[in-house]
PLY file of the C-alpha trace (Angstrom):
ply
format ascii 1.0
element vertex 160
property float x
property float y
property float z
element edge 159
property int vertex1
property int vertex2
end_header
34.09 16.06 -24.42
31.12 15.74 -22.44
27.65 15.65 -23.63
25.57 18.66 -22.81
24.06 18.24 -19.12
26.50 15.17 -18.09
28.38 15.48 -14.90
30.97 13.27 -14.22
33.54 12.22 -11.10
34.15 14.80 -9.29
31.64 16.53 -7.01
29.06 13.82 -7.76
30.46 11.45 -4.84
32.80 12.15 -1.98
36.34 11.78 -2.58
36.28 7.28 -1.32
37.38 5.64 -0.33
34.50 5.10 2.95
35.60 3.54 5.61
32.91 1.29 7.83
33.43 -1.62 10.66
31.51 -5.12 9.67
27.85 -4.56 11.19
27.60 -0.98 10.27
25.49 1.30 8.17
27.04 3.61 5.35
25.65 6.72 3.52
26.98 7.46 0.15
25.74 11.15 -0.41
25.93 12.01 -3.57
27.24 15.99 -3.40
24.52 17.69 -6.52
23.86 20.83 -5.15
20.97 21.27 -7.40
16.86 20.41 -6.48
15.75 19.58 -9.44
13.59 16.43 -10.01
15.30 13.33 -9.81
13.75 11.19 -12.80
16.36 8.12 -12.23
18.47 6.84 -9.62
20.81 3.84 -10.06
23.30 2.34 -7.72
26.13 -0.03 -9.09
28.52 -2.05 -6.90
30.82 -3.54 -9.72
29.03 -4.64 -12.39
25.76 -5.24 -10.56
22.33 -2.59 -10.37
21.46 -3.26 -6.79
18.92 -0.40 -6.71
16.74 1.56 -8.88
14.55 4.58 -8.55
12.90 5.14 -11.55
9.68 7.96 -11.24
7.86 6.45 -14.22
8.69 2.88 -14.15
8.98 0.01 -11.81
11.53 0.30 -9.05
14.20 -2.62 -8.52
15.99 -3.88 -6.04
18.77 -6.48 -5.88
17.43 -9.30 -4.25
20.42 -9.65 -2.49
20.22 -6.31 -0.94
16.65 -6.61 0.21
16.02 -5.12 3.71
19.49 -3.78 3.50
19.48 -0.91 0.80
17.57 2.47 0.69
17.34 5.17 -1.33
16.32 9.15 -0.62
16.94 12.36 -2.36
19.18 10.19 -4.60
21.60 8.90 -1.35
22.31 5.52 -0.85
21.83 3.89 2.46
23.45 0.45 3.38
22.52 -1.28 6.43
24.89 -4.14 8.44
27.50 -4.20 6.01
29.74 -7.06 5.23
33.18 -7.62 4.23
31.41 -8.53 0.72
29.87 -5.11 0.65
33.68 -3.58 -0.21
34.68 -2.62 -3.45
33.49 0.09 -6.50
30.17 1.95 -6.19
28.66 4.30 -8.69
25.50 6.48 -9.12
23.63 7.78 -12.21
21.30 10.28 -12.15
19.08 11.53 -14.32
17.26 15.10 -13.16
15.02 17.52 -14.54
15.89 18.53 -17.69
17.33 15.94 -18.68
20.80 16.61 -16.71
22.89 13.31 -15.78
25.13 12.67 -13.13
27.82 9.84 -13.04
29.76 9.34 -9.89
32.27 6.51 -8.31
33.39 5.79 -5.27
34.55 2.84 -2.67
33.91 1.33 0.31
36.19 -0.30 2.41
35.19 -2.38 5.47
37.06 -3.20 8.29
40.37 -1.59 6.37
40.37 -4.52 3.94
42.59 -4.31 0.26
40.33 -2.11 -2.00
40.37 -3.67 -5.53
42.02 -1.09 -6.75
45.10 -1.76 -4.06
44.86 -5.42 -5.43
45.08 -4.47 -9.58
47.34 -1.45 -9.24
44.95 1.42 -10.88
43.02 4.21 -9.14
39.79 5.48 -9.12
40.50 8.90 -7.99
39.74 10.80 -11.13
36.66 9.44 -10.49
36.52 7.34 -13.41
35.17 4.15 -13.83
37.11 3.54 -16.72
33.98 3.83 -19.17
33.92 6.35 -22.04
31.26 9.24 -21.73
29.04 7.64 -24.48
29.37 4.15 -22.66
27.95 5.56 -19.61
25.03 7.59 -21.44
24.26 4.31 -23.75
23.87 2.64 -20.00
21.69 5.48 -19.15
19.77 5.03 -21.79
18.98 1.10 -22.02
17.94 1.79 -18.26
15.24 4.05 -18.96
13.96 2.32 -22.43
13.82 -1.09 -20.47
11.84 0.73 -17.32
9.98 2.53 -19.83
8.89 -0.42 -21.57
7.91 -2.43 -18.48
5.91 0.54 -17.14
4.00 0.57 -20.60
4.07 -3.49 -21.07
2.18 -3.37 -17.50
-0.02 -1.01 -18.24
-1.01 -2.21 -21.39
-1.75 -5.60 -19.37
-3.56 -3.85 -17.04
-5.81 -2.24 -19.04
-6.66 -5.22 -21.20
-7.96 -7.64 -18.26
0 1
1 2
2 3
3 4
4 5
5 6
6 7
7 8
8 9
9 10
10 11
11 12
12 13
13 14
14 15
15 16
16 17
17 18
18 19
19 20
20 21
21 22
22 23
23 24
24 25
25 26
26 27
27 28
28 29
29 30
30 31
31 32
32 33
33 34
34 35
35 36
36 37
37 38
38 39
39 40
40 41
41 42
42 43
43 44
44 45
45 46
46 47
47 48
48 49
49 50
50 51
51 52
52 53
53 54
54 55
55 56
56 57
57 58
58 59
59 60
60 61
61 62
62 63
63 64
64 65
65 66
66 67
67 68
68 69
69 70
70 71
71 72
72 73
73 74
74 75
75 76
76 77
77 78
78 79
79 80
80 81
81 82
82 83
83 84
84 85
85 86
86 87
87 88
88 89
89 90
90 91
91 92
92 93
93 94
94 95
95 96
96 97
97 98
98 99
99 100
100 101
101 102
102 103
103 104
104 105
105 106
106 107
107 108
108 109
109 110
110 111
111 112
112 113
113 114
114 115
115 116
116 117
117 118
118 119
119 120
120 121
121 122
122 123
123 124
124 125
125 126
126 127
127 128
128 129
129 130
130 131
131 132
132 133
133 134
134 135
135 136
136 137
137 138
138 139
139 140
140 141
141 142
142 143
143 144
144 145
145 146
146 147
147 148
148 149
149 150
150 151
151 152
152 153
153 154
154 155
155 156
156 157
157 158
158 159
């Protein structure tokens, strides 16, 4: 059972996987119909944040992805991708209200094995294969840490 407000797989992120030539740019869109707020925005390929949107805290981006990776109206935008850039992305999103949003999907450039082809499971349920409370715990730790760096810096800002 789902906590109150959480929406999960389906109808967060298009059915994956994407499909993009080396060189290209790719738009995962996430599909929330709603226009509330968005209070949090984090993009995970893996394991890895490589972007963060966060309204009251500092905003991060993955180094690695610098120049490359853009966020609007909670979409991700990835510029001259790579053969590296394949694999598992997800999105949480936190809105107005409180309301979260958890979606998965893949990329696949140039028609290369998706890890999922390579360890025989699927990702079509849109599962990431963490438990509800896993992914709000995430969630959470996210905006405590961006929390506490907005109020560490302020509190450093204030006392020069």
């Amino acid at each position: 059972m789902s906590p109150p407000g959480l929406i999960k797989g389906a109808g967060v992120l298009p059915d994956g996987p994407l499909n993009a030539a080396v060189g290209e740019t790719v738009m995962f869109n996430p599909t929330l119909t709603s226009s509330e707020t968005l209070f949090y925005v984090s993009w995970i390929f893996g394991d890895n944040i490589i972007i963060q949107y966060n309204t009251y805290g500092p905003n991060n981006t993955d180094p690695e992805y610098e120049g490359r990776i853009f966020i609007s109206n909670g979409s991700l935008e990835l510029r001259n991708v790579t053969s590296n850039d394949s694999g598992q992305y997800s999105v949480i999103i936190v809105r107005d209200g409180g309301k979260i949003a958890v979606g998965v999907t893949e990329l696949d450039v140039n028609g290369e094995n998706r890890l999922s082809d390579l360890f025989f499971f699927s990702l079509k349920d849109g599962s990431a294969g963490l438990s509800v409370g896993a992914i709000s715990g995430i969630v959470i730790l996210c905006l405590a840490a961006s929390s506490a760096g907005a109020g560490g810096g302020y509190y450093i800002y204030k006392k020069k």
